[in-house]
C-alpha positions in Angstrom: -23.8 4.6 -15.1 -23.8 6.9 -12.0 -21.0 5.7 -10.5 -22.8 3.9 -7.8 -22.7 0.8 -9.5 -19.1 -0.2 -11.5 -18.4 -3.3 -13.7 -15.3 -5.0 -13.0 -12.4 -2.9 -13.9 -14.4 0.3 -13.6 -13.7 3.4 -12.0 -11.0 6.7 -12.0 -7.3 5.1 -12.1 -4.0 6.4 -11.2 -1.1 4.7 -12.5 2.3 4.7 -11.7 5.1 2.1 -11.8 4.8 1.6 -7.9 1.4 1.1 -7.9 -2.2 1.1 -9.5 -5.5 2.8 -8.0 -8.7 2.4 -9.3 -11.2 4.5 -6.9 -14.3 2.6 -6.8 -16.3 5.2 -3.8 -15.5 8.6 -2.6 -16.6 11.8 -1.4 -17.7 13.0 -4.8 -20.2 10.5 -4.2 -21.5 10.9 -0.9 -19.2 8.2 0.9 -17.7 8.9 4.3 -15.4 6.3 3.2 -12.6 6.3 0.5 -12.7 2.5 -1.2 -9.9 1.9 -3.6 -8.7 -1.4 -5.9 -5.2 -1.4 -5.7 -2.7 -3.5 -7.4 0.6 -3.3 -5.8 4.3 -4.7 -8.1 6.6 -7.1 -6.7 9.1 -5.2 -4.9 6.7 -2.7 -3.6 6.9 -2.1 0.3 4.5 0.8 1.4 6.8 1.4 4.6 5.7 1.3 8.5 3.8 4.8 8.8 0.8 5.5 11.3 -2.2 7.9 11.1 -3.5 9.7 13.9 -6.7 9.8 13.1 -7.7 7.5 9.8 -8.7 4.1 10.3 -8.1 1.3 7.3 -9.2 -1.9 6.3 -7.2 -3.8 3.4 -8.4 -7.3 2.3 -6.1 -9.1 -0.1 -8.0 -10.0 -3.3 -5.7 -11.5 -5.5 -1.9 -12.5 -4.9 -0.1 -12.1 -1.5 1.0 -9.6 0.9 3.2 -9.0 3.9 0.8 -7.1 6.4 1.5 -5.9 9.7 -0.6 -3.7 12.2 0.9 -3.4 16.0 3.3 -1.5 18.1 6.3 -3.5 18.4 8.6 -3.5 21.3 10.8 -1.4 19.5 11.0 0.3 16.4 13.4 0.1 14.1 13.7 2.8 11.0 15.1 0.9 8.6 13.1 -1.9 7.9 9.8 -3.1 9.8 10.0 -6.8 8.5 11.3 -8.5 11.7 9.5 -6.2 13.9 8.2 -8.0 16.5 4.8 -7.3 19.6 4.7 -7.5 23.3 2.4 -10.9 22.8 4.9 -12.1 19.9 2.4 -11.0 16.7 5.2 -10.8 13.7 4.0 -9.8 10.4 1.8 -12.0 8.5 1.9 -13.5 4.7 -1.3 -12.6 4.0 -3.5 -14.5 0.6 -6.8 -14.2 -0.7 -9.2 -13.2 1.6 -7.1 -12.2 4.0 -7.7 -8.9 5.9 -6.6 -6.3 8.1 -7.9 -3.4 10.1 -6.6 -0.8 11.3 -7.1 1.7 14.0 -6.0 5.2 14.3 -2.4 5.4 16.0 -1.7 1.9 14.9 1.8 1.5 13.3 1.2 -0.6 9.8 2.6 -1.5 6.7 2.4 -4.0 3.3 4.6 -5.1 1.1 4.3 -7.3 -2.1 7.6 -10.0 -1.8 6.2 -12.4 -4.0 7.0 -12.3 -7.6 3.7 -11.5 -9.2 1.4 -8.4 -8.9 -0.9 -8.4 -5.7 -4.2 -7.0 -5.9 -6.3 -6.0 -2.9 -9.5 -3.8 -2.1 -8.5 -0.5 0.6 -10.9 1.6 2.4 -10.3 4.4 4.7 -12.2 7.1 6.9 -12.4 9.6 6.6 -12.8 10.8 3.0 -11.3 12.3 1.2 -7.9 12.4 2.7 -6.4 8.4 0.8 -8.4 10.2 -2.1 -6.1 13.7 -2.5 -3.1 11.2 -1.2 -3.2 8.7 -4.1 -3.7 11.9 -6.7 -0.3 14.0 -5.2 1.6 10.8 -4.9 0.8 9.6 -8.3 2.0 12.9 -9.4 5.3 12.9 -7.1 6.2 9.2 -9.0 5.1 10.5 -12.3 7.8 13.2 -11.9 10.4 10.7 -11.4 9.8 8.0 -8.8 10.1 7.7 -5.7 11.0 11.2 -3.9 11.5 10.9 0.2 11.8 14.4 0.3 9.0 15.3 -1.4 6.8 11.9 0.0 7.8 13.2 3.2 6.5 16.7 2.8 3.1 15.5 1.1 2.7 13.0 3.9 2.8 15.6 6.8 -0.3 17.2 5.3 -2.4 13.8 5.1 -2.4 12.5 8.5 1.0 10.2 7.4 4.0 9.7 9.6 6.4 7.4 8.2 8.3 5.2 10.3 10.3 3.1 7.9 11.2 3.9 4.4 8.9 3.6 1.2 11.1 0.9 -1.1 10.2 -0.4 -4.9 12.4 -2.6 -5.7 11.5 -4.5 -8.6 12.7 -7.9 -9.2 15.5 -8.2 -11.8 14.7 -9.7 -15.2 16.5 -12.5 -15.8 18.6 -12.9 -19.3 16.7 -15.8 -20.7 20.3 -16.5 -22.2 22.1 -16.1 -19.3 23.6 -19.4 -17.3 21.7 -18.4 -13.6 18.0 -18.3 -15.8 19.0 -21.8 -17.3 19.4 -23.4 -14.2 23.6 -24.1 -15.4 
């Protein structure tokens, strides 16, 4: 194939235990916008960041998100959940065919609180700057998880500034012989 046409499941993947990218268009082949297949964990939470000058669409394919995309009468940097707008907008529990856009300077965030793996299709212009993101944060993980000094220092040079902290906290596994997983 040339790469302009992918089966299901096709294209370049990263893979990391906080996340899995599949890049389905990019610069390498002509697009002005970087398209991505993500599948985000449970306990995943991407953090409230904004980007000067990218703009991003996410539309939930599979599972369900948390999304959120306004300026909220105040920020908070610990956590962006309760955040609240001017006109009352909270975040939203977003399903299947769900979407959001977002425009430059536009605080933002997702987060997977469900139990089960969320999968969602991402664009973002320009290319390739989500492109060289996903590879150097995929590396960062790969070298032992999740690094805020080191996520903080690749993020100044992609357009990134974080507001809230990047979390994965994956659900426990319960002891299936434990009293609390038998309902006792």
């Amino acid at each position: 194939m040339t790469g302009l046409i992918l089966p299901p499941g096709q294209g370049r993947k990263l893979i990391t235990k906080a996340q899995e990218v599949t890049f389905k268009a990019t610069k390498e082949h002509g697009s002005s916008v970087s398209i991505f297949e993500v599948v985000v964990p449970p306990g995943f939470d991407v953090g409230a960041h904004v980007h000067s000058d990218a703009q991003e669409f996410f539309y939930v394919l599979e599972g369900e998100l948390e999304l959120l995309a306004f300026e909220p009468t105040r920020r908070t940097g610990q956590d962006w959940h309760e955040w609240e707008s001017p006109d009352g907008d909270k975040a939203v529990r977003a399903t299947e065919g769900a979407c959001m856009f977002v425009p430059p300077g536009t605080p933002h965030a997702f987060r997977n609180a469900s139990g089960k793996p969320a999968r969602m299709l991402f664009q973002c212009y320009p290319s390739p700057v989500h492109e060289l993101y996903f590879e150097e944060i995929a590396e960062i993980w790969a070298a032992g998880g999740i690094n805020p000094d080191a996520i903080d220092e690749m993020r100044k040079r992609y357009d990134v500034t974080q507001i809230t902290p990047q979390r994965y906290e994956p659900p426990a596994l319960l002891d299936p012989h434990s009293s609390e997983s038998r309902g006792a």
